[in-house]
mmCIF entry with sequence, helices, sheets and N, C-alpha, C, O atoms, coordinates in Angstrom:
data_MODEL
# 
_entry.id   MODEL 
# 
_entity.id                         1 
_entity.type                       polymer 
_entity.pdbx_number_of_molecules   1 
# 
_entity_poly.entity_id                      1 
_entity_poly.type                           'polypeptide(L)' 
_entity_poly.nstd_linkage                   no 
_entity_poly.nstd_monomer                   no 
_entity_poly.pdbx_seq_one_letter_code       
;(UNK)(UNK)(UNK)(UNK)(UNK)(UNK)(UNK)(UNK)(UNK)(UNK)(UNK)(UNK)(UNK)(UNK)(UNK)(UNK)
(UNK)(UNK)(UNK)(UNK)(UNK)(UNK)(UNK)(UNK)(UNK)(UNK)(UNK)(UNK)(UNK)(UNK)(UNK)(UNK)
(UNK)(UNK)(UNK)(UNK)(UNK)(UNK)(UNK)(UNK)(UNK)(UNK)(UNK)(UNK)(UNK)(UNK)(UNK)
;
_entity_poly.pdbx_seq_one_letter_code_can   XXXXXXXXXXXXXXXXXXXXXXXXXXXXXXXXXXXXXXXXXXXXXXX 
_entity_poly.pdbx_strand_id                 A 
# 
loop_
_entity_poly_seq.entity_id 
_entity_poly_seq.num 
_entity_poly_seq.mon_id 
_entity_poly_seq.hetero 
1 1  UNK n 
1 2  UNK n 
1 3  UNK n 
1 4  UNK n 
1 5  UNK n 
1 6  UNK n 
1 7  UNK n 
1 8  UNK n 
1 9  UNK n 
1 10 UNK n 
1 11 UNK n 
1 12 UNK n 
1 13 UNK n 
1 14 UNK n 
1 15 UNK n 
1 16 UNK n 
1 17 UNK n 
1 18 UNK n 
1 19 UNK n 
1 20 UNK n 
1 21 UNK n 
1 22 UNK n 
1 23 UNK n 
1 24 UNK n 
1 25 UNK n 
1 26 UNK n 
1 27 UNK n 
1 28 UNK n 
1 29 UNK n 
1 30 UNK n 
1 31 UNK n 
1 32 UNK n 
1 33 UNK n 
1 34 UNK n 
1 35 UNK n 
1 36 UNK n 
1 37 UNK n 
1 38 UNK n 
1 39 UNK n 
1 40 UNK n 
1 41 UNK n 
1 42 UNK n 
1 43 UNK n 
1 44 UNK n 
1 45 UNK n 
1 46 UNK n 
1 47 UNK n 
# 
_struct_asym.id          A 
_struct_asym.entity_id   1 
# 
loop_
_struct_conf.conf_type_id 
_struct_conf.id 
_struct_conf.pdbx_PDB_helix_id 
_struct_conf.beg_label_comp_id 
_struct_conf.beg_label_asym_id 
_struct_conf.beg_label_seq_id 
_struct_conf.pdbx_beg_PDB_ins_code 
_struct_conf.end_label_comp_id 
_struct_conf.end_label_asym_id 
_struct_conf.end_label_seq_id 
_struct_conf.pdbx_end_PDB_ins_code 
_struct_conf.beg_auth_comp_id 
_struct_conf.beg_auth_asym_id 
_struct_conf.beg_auth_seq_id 
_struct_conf.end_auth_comp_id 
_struct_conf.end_auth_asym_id 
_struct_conf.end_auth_seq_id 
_struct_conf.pdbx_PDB_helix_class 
_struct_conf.details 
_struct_conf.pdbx_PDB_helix_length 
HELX_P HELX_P1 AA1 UNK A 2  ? UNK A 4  ? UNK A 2  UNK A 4  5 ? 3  
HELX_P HELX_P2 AA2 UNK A 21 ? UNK A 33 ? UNK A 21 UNK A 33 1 ? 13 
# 
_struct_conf_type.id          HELX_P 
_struct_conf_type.criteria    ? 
_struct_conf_type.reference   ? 
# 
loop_
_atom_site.group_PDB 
_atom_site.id 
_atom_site.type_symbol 
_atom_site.label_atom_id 
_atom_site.label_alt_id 
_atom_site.label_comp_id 
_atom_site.label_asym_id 
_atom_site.label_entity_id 
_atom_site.label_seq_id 
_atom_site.pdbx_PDB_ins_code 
_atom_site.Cartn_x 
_atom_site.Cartn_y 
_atom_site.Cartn_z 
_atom_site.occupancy 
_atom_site.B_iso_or_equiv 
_atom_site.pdbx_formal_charge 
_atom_site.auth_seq_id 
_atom_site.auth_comp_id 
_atom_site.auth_asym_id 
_atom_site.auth_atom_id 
_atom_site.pdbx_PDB_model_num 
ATOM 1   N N  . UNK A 1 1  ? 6.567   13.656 9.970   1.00 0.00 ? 1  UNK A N  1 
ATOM 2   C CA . UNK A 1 1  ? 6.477   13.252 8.583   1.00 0.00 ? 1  UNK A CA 1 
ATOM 3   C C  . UNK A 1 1  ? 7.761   12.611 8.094   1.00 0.00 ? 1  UNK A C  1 
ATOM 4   O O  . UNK A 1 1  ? 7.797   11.853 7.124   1.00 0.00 ? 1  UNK A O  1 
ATOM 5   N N  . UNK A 1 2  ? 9.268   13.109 9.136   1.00 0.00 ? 2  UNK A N  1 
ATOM 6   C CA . UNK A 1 2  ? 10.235  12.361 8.418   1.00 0.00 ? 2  UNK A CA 1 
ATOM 7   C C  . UNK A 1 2  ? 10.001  11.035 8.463   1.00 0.00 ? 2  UNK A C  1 
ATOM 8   O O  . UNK A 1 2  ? 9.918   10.358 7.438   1.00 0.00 ? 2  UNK A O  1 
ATOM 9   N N  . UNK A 1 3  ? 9.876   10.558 9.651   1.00 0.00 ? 3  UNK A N  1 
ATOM 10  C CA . UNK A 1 3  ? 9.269   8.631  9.802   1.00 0.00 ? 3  UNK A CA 1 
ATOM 11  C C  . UNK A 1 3  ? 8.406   8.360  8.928   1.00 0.00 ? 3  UNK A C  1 
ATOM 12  O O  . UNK A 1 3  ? 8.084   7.172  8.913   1.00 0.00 ? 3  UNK A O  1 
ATOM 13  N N  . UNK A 1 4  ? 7.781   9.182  8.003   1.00 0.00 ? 4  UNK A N  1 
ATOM 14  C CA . UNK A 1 4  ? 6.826   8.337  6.991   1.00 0.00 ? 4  UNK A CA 1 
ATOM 15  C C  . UNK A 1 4  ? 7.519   8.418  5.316   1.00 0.00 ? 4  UNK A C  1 
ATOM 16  O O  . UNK A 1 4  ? 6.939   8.204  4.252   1.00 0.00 ? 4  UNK A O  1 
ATOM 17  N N  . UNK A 1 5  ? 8.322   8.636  5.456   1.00 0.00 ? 5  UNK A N  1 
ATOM 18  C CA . UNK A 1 5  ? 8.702   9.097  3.934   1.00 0.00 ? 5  UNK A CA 1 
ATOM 19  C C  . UNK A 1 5  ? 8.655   7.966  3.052   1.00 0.00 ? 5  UNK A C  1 
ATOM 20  O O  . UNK A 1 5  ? 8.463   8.312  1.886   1.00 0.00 ? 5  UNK A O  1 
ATOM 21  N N  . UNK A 1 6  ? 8.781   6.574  3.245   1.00 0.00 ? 6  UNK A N  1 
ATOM 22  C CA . UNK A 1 6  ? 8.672   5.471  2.802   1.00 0.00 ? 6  UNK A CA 1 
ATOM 23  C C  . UNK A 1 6  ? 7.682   4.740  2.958   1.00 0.00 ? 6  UNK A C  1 
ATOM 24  O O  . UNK A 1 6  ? 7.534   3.653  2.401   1.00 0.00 ? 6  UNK A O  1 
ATOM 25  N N  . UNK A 1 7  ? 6.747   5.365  3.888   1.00 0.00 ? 7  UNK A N  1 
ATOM 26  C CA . UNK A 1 7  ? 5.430   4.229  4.590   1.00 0.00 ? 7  UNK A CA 1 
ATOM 27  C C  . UNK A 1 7  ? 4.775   4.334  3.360   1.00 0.00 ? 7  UNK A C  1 
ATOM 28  O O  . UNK A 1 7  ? 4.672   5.173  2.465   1.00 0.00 ? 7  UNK A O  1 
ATOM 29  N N  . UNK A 1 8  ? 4.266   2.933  3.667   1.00 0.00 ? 8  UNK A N  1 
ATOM 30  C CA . UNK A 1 8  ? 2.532   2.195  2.942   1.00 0.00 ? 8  UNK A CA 1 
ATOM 31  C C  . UNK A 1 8  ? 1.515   2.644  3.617   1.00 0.00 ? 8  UNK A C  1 
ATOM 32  O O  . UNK A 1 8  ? 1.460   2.221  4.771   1.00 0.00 ? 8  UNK A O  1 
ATOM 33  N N  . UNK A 1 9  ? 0.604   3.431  3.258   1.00 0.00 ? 9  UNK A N  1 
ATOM 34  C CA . UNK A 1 9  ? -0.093  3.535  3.793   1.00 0.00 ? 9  UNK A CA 1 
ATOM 35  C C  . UNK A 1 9  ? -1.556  3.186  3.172   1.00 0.00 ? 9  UNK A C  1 
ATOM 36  O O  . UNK A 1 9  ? -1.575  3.167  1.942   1.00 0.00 ? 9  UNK A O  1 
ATOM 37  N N  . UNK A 1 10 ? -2.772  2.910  3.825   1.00 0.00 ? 10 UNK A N  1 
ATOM 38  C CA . UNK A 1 10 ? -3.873  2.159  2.738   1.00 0.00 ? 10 UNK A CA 1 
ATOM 39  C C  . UNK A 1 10 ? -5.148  2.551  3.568   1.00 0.00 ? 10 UNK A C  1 
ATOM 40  O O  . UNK A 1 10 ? -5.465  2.137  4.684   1.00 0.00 ? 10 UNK A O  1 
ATOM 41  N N  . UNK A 1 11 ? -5.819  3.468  2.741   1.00 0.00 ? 11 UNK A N  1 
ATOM 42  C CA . UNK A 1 11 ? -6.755  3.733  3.422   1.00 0.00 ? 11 UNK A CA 1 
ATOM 43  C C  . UNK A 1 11 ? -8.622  3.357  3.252   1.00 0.00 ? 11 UNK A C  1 
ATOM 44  O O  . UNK A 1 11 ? -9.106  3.806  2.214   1.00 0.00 ? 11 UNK A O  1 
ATOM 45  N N  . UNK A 1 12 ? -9.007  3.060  3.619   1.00 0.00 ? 12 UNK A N  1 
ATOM 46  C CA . UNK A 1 12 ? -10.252 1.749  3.458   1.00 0.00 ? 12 UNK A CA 1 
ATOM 47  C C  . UNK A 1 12 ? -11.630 2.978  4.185   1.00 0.00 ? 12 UNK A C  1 
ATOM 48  O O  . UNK A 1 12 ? -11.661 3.848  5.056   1.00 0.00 ? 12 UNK A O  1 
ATOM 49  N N  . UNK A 1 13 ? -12.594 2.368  3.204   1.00 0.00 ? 13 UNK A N  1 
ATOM 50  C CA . UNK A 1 13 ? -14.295 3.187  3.487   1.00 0.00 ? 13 UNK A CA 1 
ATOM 51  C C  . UNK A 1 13 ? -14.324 2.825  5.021   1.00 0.00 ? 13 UNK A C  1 
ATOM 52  O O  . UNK A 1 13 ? -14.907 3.624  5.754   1.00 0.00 ? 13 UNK A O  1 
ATOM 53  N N  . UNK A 1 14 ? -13.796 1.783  5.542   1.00 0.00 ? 14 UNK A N  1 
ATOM 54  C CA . UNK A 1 14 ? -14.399 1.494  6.765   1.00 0.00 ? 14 UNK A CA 1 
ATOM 55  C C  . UNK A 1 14 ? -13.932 1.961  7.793   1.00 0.00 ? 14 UNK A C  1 
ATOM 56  O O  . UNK A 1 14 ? -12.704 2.027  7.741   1.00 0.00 ? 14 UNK A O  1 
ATOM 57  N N  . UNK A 1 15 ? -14.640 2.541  9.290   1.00 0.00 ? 15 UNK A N  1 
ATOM 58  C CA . UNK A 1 15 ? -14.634 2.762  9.939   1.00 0.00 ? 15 UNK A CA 1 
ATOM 59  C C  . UNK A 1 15 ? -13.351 1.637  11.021  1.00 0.00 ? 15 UNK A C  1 
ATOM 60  O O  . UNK A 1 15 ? -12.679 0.682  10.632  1.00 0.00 ? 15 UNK A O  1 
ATOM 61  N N  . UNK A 1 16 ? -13.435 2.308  12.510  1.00 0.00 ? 16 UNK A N  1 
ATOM 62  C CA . UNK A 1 16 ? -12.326 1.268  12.612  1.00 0.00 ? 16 UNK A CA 1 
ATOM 63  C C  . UNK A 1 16 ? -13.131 0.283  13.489  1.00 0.00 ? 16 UNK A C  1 
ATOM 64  O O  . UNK A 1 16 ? -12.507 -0.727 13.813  1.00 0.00 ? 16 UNK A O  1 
ATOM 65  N N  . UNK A 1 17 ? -14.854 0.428  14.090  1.00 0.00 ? 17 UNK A N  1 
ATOM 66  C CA . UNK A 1 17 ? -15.495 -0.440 14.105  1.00 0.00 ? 17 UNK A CA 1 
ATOM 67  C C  . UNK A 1 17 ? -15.590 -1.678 13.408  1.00 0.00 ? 17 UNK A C  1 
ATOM 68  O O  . UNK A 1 17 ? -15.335 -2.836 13.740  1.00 0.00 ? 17 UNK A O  1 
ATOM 69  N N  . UNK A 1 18 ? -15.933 -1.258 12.569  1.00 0.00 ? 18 UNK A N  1 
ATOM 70  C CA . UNK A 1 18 ? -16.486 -1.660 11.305  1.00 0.00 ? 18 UNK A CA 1 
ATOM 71  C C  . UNK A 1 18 ? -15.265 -2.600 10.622  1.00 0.00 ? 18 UNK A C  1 
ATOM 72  O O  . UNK A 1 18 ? -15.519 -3.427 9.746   1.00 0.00 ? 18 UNK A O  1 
ATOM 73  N N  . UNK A 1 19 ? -14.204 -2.416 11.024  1.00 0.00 ? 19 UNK A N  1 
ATOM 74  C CA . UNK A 1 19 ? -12.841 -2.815 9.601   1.00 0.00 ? 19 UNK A CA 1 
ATOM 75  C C  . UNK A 1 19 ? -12.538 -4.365 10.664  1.00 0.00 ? 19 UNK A C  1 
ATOM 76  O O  . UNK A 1 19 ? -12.023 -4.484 11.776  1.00 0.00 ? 19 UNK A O  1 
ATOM 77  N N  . UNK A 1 20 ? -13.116 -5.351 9.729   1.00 0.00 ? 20 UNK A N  1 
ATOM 78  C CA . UNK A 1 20 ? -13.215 -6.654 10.167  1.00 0.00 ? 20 UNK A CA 1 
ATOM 79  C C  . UNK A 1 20 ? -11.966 -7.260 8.998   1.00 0.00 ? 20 UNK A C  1 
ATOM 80  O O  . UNK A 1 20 ? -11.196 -6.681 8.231   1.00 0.00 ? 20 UNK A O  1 
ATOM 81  N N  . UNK A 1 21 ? -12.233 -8.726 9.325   1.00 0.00 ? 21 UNK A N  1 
ATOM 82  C CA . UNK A 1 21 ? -10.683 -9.524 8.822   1.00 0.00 ? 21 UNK A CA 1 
ATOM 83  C C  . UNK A 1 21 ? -11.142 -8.946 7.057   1.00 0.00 ? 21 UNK A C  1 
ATOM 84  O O  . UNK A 1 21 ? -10.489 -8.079 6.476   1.00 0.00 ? 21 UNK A O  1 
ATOM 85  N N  . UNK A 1 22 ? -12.063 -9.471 6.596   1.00 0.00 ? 22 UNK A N  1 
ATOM 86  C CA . UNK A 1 22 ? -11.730 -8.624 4.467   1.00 0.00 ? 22 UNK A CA 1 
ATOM 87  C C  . UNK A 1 22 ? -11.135 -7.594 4.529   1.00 0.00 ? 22 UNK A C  1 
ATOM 88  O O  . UNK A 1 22 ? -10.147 -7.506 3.800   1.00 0.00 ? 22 UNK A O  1 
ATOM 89  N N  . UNK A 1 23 ? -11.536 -6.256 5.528   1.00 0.00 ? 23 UNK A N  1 
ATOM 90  C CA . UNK A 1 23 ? -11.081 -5.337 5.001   1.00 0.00 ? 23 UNK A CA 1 
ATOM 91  C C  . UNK A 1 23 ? -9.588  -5.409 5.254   1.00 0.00 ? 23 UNK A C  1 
ATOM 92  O O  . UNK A 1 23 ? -8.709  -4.761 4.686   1.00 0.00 ? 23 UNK A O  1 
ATOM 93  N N  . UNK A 1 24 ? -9.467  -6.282 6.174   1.00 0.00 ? 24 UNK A N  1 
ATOM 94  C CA . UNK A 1 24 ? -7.643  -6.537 6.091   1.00 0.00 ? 24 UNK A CA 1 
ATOM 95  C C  . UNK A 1 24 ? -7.188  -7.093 5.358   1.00 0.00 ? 24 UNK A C  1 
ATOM 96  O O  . UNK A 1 24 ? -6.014  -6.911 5.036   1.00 0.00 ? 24 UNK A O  1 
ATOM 97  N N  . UNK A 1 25 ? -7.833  -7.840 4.908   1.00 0.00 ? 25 UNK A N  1 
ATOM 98  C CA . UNK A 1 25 ? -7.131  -9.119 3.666   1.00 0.00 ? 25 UNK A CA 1 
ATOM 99  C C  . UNK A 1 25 ? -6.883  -7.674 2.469   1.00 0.00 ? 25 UNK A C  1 
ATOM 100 O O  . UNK A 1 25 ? -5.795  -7.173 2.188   1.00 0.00 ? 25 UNK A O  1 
ATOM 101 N N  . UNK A 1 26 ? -8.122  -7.296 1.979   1.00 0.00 ? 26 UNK A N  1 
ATOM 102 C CA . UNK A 1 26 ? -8.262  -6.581 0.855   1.00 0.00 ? 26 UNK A CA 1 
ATOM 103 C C  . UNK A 1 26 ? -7.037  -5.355 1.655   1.00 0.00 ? 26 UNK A C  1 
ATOM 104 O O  . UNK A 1 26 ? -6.177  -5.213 0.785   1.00 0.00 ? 26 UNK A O  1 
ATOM 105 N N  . UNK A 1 27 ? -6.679  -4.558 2.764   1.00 0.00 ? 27 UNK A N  1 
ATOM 106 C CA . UNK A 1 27 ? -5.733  -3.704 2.855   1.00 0.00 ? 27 UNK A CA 1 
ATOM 107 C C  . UNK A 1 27 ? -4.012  -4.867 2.677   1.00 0.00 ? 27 UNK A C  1 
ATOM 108 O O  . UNK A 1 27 ? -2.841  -4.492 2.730   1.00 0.00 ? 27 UNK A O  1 
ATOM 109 N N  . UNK A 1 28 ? -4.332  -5.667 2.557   1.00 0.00 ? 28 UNK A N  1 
ATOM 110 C CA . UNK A 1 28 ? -2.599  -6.487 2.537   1.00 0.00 ? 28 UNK A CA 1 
ATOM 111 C C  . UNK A 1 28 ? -2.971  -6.613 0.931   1.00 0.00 ? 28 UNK A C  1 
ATOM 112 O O  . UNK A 1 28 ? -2.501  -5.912 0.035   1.00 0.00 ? 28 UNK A O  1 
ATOM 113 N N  . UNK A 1 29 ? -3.657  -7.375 0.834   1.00 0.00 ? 29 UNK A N  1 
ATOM 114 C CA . UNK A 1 29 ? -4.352  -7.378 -1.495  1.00 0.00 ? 29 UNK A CA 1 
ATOM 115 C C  . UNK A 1 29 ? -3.566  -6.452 -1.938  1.00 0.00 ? 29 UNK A C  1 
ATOM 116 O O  . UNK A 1 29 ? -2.631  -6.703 -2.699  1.00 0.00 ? 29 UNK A O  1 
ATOM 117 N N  . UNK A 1 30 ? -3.935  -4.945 -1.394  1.00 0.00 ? 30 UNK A N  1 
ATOM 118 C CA . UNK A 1 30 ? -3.934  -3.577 -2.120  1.00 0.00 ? 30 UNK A CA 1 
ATOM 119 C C  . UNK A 1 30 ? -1.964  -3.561 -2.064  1.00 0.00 ? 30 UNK A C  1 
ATOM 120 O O  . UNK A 1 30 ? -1.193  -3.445 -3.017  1.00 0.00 ? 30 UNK A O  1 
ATOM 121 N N  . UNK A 1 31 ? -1.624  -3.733 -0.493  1.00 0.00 ? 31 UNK A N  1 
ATOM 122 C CA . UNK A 1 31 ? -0.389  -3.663 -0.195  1.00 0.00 ? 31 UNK A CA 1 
ATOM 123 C C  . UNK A 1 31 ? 0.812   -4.726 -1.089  1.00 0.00 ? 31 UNK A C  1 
ATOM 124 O O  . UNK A 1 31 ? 2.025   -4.538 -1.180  1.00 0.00 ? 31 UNK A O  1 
ATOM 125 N N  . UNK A 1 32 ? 0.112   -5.693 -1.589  1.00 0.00 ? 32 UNK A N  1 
ATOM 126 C CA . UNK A 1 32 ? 0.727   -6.699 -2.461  1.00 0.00 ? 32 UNK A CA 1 
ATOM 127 C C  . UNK A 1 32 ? 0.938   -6.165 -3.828  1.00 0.00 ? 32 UNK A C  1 
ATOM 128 O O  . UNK A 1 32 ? 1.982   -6.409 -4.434  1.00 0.00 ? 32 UNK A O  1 
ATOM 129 N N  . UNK A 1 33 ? 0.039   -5.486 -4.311  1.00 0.00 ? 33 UNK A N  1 
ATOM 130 C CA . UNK A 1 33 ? -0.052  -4.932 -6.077  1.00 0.00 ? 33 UNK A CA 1 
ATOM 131 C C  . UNK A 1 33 ? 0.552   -3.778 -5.777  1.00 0.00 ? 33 UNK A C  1 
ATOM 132 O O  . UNK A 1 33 ? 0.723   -3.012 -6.724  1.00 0.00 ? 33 UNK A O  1 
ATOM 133 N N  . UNK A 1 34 ? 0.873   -3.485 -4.857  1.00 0.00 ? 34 UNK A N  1 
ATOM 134 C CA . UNK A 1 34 ? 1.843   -1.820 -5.314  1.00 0.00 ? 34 UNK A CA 1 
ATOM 135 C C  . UNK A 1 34 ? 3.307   -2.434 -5.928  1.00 0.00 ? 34 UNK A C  1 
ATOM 136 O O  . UNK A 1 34 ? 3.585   -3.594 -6.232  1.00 0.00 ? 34 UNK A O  1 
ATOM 137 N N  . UNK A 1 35 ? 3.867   -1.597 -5.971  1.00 0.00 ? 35 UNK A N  1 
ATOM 138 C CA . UNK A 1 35 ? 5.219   -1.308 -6.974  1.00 0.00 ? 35 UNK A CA 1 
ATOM 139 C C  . UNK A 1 35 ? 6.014   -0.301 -5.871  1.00 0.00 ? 35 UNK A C  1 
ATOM 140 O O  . UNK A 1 35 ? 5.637   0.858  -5.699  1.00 0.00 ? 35 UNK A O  1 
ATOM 141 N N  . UNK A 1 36 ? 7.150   -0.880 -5.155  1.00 0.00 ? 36 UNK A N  1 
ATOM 142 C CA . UNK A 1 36 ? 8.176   -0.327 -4.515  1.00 0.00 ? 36 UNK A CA 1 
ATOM 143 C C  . UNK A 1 36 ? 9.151   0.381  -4.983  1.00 0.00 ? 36 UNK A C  1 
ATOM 144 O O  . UNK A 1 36 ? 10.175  -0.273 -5.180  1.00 0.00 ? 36 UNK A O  1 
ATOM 145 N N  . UNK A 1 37 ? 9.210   1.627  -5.264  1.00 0.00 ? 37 UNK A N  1 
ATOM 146 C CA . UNK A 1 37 ? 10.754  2.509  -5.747  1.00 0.00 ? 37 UNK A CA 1 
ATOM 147 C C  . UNK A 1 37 ? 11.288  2.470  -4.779  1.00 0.00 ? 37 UNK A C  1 
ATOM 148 O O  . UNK A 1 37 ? 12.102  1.560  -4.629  1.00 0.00 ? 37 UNK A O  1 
ATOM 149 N N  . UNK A 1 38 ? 11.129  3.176  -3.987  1.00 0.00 ? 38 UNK A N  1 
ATOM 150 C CA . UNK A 1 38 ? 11.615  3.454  -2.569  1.00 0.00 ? 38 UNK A CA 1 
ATOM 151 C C  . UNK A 1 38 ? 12.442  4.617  -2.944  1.00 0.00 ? 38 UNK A C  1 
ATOM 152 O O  . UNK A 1 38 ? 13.663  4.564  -2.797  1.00 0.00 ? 38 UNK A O  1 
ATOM 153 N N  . UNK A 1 39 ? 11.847  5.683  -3.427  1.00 0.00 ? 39 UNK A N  1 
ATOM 154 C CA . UNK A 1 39 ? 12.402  7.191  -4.227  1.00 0.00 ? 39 UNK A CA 1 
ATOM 155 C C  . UNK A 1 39 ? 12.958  7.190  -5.776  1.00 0.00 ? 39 UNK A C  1 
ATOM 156 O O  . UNK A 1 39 ? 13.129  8.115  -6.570  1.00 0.00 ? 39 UNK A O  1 
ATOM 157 N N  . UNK A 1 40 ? 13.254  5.216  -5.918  1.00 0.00 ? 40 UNK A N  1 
ATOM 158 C CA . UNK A 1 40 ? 13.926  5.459  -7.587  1.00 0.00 ? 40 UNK A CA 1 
ATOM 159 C C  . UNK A 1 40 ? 12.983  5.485  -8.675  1.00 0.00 ? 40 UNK A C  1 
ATOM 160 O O  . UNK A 1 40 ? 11.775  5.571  -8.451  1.00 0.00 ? 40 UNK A O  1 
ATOM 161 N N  . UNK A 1 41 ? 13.633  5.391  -10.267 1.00 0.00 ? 41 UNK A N  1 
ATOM 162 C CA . UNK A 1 41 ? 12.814  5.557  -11.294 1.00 0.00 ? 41 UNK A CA 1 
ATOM 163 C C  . UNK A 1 41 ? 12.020  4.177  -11.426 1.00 0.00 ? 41 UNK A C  1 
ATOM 164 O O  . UNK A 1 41 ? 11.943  3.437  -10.445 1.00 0.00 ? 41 UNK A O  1 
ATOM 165 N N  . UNK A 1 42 ? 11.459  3.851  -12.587 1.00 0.00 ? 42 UNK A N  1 
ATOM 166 C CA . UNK A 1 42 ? 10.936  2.461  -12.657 1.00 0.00 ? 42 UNK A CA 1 
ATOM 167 C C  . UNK A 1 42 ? 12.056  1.950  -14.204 1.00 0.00 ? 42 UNK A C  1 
ATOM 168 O O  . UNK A 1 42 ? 12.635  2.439  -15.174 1.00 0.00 ? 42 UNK A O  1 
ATOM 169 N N  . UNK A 1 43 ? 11.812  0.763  -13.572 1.00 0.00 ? 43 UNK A N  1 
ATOM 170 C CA . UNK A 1 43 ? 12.796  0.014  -14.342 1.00 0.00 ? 43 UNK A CA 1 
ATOM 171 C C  . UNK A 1 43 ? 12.404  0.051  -15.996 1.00 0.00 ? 43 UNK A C  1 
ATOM 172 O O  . UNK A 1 43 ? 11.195  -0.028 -16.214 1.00 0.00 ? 43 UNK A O  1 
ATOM 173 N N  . UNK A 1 44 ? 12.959  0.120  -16.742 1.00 0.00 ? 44 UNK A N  1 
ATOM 174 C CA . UNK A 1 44 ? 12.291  -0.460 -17.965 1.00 0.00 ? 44 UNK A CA 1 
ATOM 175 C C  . UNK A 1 44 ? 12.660  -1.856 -18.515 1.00 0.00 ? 44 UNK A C  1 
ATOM 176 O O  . UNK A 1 44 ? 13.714  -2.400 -18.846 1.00 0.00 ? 44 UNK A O  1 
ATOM 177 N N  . UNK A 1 45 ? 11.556  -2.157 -18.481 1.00 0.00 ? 45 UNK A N  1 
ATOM 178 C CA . UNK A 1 45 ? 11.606  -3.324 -19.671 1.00 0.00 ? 45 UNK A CA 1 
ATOM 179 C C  . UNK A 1 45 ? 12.215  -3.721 -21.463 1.00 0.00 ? 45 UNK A C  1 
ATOM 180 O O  . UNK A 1 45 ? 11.784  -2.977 -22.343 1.00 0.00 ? 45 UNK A O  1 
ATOM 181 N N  . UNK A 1 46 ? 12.941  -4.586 -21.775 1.00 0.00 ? 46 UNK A N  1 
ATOM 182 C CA . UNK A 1 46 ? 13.440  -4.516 -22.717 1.00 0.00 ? 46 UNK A CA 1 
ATOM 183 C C  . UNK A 1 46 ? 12.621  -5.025 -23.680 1.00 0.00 ? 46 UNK A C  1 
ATOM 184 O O  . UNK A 1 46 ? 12.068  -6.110 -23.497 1.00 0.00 ? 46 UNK A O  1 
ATOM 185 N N  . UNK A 1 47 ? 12.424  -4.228 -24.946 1.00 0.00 ? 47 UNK A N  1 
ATOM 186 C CA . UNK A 1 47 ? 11.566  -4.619 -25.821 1.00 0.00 ? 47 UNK A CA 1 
ATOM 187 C C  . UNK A 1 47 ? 12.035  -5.368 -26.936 1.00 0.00 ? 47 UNK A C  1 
ATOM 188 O O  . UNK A 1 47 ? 11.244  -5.759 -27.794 1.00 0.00 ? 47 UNK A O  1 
# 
């Protein structure tokens, strides 16, 4: 578990038969809209 403390991980309905090129596109999609701390706070925005 120490090697994962930072991993992305993305987990999809599909089987690993089954997990054709969408469900990869849509697992990199998902991997694109996250938000990286990498353990820190989130930034704030100035209003």
């Amino acid at each position: 578990m120490w090697q994962a403390a930072y991993s992305e991980l993305v987990f999809v309905p599909q089987h690993w038969p089954d997990f054709d090129k969408a469900a990869l596109e849509g697992a990199i999609a998902e991997f694109g809209r996250r938000e990286r701390r990498f353990g820190g706070l989130v930034a704030k925005t100035a209003s």
